[in-house]
C-alpha positions in Angstrom: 101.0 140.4 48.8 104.4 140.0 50.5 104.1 136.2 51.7 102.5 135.2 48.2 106.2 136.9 46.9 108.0 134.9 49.0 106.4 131.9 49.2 109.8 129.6 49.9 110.0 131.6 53.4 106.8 130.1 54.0 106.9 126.5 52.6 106.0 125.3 56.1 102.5 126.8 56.0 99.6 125.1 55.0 97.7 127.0 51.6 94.9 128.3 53.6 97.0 130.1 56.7 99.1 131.5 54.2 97.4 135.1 54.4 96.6 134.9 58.4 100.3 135.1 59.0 100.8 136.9 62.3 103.1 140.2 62.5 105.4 138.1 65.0 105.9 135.0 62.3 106.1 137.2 59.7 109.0 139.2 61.4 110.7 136.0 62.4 110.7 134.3 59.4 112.1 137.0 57.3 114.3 138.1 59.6 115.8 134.2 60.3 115.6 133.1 56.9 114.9 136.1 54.3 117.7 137.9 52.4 118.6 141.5 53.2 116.0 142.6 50.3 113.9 141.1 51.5 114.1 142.8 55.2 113.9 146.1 53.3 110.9 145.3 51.6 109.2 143.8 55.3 110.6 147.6 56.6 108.6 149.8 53.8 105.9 147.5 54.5 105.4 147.5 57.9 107.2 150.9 58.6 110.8 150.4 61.0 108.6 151.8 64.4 106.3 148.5 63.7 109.4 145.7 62.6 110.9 147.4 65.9 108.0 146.8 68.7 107.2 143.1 66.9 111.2 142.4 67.2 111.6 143.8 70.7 108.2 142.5 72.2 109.5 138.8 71.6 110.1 137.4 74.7 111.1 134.4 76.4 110.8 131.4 73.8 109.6 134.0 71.1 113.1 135.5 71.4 114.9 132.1 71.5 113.3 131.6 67.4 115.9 134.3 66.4 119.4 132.8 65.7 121.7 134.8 67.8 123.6 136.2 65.5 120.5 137.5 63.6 119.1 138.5 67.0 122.0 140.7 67.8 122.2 142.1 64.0 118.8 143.1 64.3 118.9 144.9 67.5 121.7 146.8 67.1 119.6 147.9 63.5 116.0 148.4 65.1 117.5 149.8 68.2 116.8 153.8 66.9 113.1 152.8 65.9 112.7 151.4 69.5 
């Protein structure tokens, strides 16, 4: 499974929420903290369509968890799978 792979992405998470991981943390968290490898792994995984709506439906104080500069990276990359 992807999160047990990269389990220092997810050092924050208690053991037993480990594999309940929602689509929106999971995108976050790569996207915030994950190396470029690992982004392409989340992408076959999840299909770019999928990492698009998650990325784009954050809102408000979802949104505000992306670093800007990772924000803006990552809509100018999803923007075609929108």
């Amino acid at each position: 499974m992807f999160i047990d792979r990269h389990r220092s992405l997810f050092w924050y998470t208690p053991e037993e929420d480990k594999h309940c991981v929602s689509d929106d943390l999971l995108v976050e968290t790569v996207l915030n903290y994950g190396t470029l490898d690992d982004f392409r792994e989340l992408r076959t995984l999840m299909t770019p369509r999928r990492l698009a709506k998650v990325f784009f439906s954050a809102k408000g104080r979802k949104a505000g968890n992306y670093h800007p500069e990772i924000r803006n990276f990552f809509s100018l990359v999803l923007k075609p799978y929108a």
